[in-house]
Gaussian input, Z-matrix of N, CA and C with variables (Angstrom, degrees):
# hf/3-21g

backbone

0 1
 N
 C     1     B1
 C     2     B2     1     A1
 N     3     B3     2     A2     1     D1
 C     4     B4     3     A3     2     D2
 C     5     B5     4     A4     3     D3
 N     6     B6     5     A5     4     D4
 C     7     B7     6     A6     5     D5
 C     8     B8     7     A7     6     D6
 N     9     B9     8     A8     7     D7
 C    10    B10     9     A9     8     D8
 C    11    B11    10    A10     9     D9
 N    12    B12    11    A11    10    D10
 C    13    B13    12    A12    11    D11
 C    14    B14    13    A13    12    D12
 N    15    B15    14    A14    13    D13
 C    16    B16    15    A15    14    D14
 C    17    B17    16    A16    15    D15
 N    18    B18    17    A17    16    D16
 C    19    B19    18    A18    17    D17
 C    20    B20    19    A19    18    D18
 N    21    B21    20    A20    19    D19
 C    22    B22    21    A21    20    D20
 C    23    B23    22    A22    21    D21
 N    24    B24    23    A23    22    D22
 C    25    B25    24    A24    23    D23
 C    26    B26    25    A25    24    D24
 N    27    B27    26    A26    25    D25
 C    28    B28    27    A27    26    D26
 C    29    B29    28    A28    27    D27
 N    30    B30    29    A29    28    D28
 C    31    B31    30    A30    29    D29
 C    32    B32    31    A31    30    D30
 N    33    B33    32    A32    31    D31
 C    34    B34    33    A33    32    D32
 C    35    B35    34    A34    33    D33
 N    36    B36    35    A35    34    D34
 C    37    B37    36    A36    35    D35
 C    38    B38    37    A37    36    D36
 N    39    B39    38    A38    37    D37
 C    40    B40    39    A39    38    D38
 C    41    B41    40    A40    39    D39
 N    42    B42    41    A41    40    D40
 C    43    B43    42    A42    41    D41
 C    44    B44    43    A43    42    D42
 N    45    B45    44    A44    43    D43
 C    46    B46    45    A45    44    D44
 C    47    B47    46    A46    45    D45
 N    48    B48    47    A47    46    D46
 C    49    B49    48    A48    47    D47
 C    50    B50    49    A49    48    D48
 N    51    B51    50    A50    49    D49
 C    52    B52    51    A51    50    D50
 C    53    B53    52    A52    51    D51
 N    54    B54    53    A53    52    D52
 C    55    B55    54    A54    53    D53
 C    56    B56    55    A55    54    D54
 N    57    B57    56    A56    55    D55
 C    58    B58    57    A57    56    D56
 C    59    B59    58    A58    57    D57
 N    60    B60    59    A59    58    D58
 C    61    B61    60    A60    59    D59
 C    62    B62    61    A61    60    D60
 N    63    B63    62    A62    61    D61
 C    64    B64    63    A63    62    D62
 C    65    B65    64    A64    63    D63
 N    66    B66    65    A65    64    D64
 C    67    B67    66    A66    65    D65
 C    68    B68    67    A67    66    D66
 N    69    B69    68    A68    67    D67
 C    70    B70    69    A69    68    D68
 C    71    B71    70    A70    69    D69
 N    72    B72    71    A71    70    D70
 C    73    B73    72    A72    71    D71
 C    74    B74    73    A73    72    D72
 N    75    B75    74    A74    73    D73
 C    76    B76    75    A75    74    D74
 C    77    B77    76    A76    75    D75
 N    78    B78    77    A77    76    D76
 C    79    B79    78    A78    77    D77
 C    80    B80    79    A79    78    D78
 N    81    B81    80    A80    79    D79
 C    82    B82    81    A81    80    D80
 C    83    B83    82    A82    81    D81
 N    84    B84    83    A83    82    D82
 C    85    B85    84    A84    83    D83
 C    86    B86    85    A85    84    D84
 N    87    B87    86    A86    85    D85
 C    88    B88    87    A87    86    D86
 C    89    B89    88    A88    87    D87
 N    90    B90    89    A89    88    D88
 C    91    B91    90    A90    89    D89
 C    92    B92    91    A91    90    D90
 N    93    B93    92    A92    91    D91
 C    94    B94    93    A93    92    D92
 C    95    B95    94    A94    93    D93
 N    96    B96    95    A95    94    D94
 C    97    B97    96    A96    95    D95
 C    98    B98    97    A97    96    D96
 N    99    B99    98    A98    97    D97
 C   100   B100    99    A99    98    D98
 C   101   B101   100   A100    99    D99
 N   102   B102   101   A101   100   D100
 C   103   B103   102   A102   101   D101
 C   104   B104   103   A103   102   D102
 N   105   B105   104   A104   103   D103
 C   106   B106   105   A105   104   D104
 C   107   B107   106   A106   105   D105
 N   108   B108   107   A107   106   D106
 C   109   B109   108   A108   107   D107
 C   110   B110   109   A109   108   D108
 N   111   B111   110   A110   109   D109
 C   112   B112   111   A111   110   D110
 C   113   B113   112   A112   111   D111
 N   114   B114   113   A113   112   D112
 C   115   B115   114   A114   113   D113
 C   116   B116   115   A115   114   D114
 N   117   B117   116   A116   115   D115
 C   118   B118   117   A117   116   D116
 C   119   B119   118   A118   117   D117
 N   120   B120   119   A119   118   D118
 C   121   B121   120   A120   119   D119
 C   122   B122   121   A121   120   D120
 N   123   B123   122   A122   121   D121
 C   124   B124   123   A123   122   D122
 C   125   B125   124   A124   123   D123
 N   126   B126   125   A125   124   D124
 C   127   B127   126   A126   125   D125
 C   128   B128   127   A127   126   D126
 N   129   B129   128   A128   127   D127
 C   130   B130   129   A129   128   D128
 C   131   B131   130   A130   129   D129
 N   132   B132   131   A131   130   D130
 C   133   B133   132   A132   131   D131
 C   134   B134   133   A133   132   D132
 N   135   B135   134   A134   133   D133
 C   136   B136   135   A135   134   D134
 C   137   B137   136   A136   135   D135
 N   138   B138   137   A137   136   D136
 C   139   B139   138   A138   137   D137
 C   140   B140   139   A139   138   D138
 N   141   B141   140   A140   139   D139
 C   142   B142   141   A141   140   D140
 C   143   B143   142   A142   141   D141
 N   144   B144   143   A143   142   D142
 C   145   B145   144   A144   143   D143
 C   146   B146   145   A145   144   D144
 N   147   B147   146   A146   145   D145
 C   148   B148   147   A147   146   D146
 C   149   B149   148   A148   147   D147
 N   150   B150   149   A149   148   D148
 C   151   B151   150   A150   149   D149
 C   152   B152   151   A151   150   D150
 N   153   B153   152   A152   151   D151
 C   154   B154   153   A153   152   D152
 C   155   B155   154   A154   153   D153
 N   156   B156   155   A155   154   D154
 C   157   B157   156   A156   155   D155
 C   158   B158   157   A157   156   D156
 N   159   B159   158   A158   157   D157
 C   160   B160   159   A159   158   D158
 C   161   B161   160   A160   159   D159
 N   162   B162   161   A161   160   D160
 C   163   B163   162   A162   161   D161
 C   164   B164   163   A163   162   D162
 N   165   B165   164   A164   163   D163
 C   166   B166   165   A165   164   D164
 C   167   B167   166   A166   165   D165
 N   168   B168   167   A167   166   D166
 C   169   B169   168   A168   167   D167
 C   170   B170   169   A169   168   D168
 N   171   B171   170   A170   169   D169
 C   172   B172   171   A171   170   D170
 C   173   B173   172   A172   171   D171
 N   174   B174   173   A173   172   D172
 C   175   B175   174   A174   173   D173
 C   176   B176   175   A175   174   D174
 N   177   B177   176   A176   175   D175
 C   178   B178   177   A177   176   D176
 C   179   B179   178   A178   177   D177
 N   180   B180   179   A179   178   D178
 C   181   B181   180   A180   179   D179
 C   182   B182   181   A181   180   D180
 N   183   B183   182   A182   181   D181
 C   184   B184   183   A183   182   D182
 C   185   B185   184   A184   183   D183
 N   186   B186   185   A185   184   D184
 C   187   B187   186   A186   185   D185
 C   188   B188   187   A187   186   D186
 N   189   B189   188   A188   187   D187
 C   190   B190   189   A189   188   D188
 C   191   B191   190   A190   189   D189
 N   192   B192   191   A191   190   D190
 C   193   B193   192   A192   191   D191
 C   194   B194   193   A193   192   D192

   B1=1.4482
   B2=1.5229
   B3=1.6512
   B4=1.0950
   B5=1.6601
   B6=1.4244
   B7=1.5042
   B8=1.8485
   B9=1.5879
   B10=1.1404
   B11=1.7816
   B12=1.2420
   B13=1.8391
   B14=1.8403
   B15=1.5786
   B16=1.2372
   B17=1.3047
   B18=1.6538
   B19=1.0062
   B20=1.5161
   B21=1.1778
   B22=1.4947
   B23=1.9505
   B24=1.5214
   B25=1.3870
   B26=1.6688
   B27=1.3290
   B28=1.5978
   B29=1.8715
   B30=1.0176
   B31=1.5647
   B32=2.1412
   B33=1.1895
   B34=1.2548
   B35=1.9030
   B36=1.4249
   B37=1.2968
   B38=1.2609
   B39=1.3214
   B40=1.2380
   B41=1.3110
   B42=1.1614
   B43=1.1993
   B44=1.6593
   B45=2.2206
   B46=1.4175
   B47=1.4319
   B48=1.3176
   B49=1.7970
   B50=1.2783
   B51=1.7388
   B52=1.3907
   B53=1.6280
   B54=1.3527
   B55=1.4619
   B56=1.4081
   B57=1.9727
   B58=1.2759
   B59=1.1210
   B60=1.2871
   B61=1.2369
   B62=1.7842
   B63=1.6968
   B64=1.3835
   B65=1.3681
   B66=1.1482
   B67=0.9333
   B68=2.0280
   B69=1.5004
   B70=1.7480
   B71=1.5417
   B72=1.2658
   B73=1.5623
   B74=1.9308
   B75=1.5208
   B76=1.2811
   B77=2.3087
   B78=1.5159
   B79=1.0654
   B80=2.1451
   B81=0.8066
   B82=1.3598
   B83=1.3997
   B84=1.5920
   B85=1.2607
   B86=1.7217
   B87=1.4843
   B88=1.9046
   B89=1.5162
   B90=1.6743
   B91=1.2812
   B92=1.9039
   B93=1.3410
   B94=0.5521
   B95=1.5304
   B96=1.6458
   B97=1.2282
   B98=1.4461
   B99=1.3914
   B100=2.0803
   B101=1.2125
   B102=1.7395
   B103=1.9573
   B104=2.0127
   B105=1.1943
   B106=1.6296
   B107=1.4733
   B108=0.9144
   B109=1.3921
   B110=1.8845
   B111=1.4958
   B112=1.5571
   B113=1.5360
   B114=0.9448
   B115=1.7967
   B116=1.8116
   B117=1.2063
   B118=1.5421
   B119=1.6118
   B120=1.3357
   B121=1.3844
   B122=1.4575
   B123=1.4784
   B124=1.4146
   B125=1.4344
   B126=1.1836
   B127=1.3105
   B128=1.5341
   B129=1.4458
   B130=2.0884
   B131=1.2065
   B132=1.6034
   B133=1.1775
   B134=2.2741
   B135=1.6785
   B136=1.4384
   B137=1.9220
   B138=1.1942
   B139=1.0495
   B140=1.6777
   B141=1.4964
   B142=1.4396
   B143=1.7901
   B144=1.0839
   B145=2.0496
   B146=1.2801
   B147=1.4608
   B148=1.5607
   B149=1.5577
   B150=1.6383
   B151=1.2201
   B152=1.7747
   B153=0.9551
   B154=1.4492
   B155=1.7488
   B156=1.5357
   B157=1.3966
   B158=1.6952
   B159=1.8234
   B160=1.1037
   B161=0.8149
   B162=1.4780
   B163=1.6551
   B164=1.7789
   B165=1.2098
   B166=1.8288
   B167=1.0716
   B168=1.4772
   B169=1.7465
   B170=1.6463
   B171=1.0835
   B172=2.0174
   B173=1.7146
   B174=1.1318
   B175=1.4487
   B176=1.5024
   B177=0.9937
   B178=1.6042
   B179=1.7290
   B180=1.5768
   B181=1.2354
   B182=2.0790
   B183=0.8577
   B184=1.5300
   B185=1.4607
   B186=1.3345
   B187=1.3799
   B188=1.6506
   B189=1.6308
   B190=1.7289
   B191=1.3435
   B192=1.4553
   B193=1.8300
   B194=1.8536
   A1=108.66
   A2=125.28
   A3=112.03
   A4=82.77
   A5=125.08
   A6=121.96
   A7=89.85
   A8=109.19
   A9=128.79
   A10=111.56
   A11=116.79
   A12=115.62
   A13=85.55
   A14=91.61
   A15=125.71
   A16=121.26
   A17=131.60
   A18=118.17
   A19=108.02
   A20=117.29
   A21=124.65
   A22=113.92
   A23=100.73
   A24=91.26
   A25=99.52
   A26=117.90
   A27=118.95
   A28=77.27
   A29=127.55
   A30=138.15
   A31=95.64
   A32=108.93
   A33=129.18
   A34=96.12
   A35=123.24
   A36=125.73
   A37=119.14
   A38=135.59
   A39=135.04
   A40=107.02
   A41=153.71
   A42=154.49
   A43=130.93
   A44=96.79
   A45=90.21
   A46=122.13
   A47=125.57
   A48=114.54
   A49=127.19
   A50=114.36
   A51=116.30
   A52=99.63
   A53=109.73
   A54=101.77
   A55=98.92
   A56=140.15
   A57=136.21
   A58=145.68
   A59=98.19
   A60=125.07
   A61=115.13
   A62=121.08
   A63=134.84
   A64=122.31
   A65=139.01
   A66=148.55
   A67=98.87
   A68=97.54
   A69=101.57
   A70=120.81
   A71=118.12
   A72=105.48
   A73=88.53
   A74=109.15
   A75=129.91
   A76=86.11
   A77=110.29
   A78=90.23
   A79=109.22
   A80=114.77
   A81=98.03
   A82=99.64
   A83=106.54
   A84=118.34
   A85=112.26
   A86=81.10
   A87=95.18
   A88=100.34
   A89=96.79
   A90=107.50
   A91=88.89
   A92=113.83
   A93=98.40
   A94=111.23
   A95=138.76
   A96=110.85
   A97=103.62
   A98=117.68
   A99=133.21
   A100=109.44
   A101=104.00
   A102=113.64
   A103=93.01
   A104=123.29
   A105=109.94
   A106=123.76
   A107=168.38
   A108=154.14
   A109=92.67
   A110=112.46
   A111=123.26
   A112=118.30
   A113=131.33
   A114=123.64
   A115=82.91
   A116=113.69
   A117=143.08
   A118=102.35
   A119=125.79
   A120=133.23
   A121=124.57
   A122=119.89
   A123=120.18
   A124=108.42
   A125=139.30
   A126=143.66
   A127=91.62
   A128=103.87
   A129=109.36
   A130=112.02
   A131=122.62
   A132=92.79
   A133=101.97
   A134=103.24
   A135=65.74
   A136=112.12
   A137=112.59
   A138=129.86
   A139=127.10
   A140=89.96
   A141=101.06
   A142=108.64
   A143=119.99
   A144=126.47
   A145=107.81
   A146=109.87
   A147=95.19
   A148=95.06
   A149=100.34
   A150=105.08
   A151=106.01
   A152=138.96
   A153=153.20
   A154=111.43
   A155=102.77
   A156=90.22
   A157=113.61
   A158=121.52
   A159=133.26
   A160=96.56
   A161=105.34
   A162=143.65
   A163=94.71
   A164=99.00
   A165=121.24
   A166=118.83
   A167=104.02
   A168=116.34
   A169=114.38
   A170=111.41
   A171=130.91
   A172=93.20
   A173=96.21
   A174=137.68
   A175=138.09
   A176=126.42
   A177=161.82
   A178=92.57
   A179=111.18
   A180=111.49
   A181=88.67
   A182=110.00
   A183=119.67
   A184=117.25
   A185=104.46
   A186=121.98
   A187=117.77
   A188=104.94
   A189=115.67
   A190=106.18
   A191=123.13
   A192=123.90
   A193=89.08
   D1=147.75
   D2=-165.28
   D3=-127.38
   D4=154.07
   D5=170.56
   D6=-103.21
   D7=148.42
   D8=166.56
   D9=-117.89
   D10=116.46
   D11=-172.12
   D12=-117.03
   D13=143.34
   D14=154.51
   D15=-52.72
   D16=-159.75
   D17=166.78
   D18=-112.46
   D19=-6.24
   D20=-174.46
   D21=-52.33
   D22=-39.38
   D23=177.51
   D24=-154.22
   D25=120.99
   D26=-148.86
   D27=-115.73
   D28=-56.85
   D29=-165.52
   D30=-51.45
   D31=-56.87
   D32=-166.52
   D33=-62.88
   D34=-45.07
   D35=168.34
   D36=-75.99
   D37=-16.42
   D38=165.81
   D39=-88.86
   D40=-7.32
   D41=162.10
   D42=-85.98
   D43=-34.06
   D44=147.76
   D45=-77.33
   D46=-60.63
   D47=172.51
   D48=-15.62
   D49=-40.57
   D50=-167.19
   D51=-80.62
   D52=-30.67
   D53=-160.89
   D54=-107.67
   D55=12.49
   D56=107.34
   D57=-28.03
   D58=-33.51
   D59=-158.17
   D60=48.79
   D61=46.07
   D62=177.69
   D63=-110.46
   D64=110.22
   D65=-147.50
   D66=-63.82
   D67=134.76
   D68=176.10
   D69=-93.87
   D70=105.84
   D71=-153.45
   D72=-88.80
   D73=164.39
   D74=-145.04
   D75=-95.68
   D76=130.57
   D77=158.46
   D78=-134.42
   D79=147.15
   D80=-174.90
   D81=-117.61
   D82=151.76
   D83=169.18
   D84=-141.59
   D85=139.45
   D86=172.43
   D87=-110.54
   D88=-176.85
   D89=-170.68
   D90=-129.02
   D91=172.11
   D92=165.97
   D93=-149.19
   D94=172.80
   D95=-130.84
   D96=-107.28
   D97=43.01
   D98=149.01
   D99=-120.65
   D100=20.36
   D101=161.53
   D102=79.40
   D103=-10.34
   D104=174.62
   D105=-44.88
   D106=-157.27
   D107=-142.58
   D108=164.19
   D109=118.24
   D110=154.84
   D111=-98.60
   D112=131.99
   D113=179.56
   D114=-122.36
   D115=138.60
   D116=-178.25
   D117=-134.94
   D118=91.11
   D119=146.91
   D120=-52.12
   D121=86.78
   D122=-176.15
   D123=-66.23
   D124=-35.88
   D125=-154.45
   D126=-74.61
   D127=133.28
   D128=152.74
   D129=-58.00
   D130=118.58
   D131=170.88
   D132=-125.46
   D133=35.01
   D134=-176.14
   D135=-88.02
   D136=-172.47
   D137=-164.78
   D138=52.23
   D139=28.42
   D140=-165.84
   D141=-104.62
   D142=166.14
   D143=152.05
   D144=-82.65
   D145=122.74
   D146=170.53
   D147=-136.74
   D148=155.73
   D149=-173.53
   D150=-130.30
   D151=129.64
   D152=-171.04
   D153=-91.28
   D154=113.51
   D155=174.95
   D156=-130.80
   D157=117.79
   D158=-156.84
   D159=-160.49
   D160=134.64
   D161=178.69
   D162=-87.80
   D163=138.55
   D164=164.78
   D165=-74.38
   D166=-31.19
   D167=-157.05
   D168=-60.35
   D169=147.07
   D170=176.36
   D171=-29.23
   D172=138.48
   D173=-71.17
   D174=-32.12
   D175=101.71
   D176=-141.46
   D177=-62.19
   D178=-52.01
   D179=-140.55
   D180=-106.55
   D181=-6.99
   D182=155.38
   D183=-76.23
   D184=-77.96
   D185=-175.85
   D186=-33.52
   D187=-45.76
   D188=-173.45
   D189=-68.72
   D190=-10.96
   D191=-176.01
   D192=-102.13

């Protein structure tokens, strides 16, 4: 199983993974300059479980990338 975290709380996902013991796969995001948002999942993930962990909370339209 691989965990995938948002950007809302990166400290809070590295702390569950470690203490899962599930590997945190890498996702990067740029911005770009009319504020649009790219998310690039480096990690392989087919044939894998993956589980997504993201906060909703203010600011909404940050937080969900």
């Amino acid at each position: 199983m691989i965990l995938l975290a948002g950007s809302s709380h990166p400290v809070f996902a590295q702390a569950l993974a470690s203490s899962t013991q599930i590997s945190l796969g890498n996702c990067e995001v740029s911005v770009f300059p009319n504020g649009e948002k790219r998310v690039w999942i480096t990690t392989p993930l087919t044939n894998q479980d993956v589980a997504i962990l993201q906060s909703l909370s203010d600011p909404v339209d940050s937080n969900i990338m």
